[in-house]
Every structure is written in C-alpha cells, then in structure tokens.
C-alpha positions as CSV (number, residue, x, y, z in Angstrom):
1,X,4.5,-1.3,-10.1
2,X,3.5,-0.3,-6.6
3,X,3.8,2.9,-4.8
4,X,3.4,2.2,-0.9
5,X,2.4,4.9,1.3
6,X,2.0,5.0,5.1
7,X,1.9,7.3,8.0
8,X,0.9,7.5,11.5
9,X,-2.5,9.1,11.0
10,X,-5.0,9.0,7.8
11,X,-4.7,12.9,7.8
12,X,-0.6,12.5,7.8
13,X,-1.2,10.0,4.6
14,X,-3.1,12.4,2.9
15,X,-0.6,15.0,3.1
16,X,2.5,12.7,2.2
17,X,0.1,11.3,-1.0
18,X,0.1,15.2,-1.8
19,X,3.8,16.2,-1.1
20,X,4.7,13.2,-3.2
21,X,2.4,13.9,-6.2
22,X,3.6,17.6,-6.4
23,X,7.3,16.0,-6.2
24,X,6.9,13.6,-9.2
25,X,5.0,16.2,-10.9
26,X,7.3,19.1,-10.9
27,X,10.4,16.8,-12.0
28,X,9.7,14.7,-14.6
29,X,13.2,13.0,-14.6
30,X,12.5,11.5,-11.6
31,X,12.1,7.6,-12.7
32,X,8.7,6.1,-11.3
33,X,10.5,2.6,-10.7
34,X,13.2,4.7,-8.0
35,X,10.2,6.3,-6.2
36,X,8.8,2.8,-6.0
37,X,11.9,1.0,-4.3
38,X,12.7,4.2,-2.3
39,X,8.7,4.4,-1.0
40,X,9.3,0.3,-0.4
41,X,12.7,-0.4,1.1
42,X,13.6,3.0,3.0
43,X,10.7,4.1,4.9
44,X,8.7,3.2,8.2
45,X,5.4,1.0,7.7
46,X,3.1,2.8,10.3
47,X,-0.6,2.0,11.0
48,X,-2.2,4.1,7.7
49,X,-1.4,2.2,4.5
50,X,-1.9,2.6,1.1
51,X,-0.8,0.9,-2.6
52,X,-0.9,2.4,-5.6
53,X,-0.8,-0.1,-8.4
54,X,0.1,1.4,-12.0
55,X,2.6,0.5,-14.9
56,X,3.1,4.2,-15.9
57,X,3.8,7.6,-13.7
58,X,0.0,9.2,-14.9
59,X,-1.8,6.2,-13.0
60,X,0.9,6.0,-10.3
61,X,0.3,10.1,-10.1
62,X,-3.8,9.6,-10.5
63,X,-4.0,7.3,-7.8
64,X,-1.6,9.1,-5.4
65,X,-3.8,12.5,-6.1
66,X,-6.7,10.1,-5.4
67,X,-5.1,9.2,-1.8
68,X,-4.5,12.7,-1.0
69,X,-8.2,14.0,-1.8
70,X,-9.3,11.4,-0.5
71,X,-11.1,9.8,-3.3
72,X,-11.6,6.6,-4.4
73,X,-9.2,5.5,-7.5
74,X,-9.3,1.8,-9.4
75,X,-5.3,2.2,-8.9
76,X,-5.4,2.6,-4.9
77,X,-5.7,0.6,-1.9
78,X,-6.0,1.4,1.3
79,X,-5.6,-0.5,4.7
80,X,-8.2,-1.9,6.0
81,X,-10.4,-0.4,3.0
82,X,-11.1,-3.2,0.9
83,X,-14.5,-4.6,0.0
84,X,-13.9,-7.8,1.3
85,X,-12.9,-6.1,4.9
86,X,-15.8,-4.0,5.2
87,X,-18.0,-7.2,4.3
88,X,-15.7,-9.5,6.8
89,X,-15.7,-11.5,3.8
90,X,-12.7,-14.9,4.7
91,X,-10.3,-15.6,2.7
92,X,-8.4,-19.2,1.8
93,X,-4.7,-19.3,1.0
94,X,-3.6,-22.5,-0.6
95,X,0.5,-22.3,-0.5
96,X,1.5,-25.3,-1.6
97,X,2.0,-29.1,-0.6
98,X,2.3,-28.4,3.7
99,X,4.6,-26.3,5.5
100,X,8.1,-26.1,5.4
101,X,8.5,-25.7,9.2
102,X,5.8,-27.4,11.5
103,X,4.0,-24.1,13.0
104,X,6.0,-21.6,10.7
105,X,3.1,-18.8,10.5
106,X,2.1,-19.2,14.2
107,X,4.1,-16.4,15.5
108,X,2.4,-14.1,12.7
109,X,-0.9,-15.4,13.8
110,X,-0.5,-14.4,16.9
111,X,1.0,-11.0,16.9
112,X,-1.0,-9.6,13.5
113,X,-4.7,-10.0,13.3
114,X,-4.6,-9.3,9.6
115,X,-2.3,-12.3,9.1
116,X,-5.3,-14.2,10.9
C-alpha cells in the first residue's frame, strides 16, 4: 500500500513525514488503508515527493520516520532519488500492441521531463 507524501520544499517533507508518523502513532485506530487514500486523492502533488511502500502500519510508520530523518529506508522513495536517476540510467516502456490515439503521450512529453 502506498503512502505518498509531497511538499513544496525537502525541509517541508520532512516535517509533514514527522507530523504524520507522530499522528498514526498516537492513534492506533486510525486504519493505514484511510491514511493511504486520504495522502493520495485529497492533497496537492508539489515538487518534493515521496512513496512509502508497505503492507502493514510498522513499515508504512518505519519508512515515513525514515523520510522525516532523512534516512534512507528499503520502504521509501523519493523524487528524483532513485538509483537509476542518479546514474541517468534509460528506461523502455513496452505498453502494448501501439497507441490508442495517434500522439496520445505527446502533450506529457512535452510539458514533464520525467515523462520523457
């Protein structure tokens, strides 16, 4: 299940990995799969990203706690982080049998360099 984080800055990502570790923490009724669909649906995607992948609340907790130390964790991802990124390392998608719509990802292309 993934926990996505983001802010404006890497310091305001920090802080929110922190308020929302000490929030899951102190109430343990609060159900990990909520968090998860309120973190995803009803909140801004800024600049700073991060995931936390984990199928229970102690890795979905480790890895947020990771985030606001800012530590490295097996559980957590962070934008523009990854091994492959640092390297410059390409990467080949293979979706399938053509597209649907002649020049379907070309606006993407253009406007999002990661989507390149």
């Amino acid at each position: 299940m993934p926990w996505v984080v983001s802010a404006r800055s890497a310091r305001a990502l920090r802080d929110q990995a922190r308020r929302l570790s000490e929030a899951v923490t102190r109430d343990s009724a609060v159900a990990i799969r909520d968090v998860g669909w309120s973190l995803l649906r009803s909140r801004s995607l800024f600049d700073h990203r991060a995931v936390v992948i984990g199928s229970d609340r102690s890795e979905l907790v480790a890895g947020i706690e990771a985030l606001a130390t800012d530590e490295a964790h097996p559980a957590l991802t962070q934008s523009g982080e990854s091994a492959a990124a640092q390297r410059g390392d390409m990467v080949w998608l293979f979706s399938g049998q053509g597209s649907q719509v002649v020049g379907m990802g070309a606006g993407l292309y253009e406007r999002f360099p990661v989507f390149a």
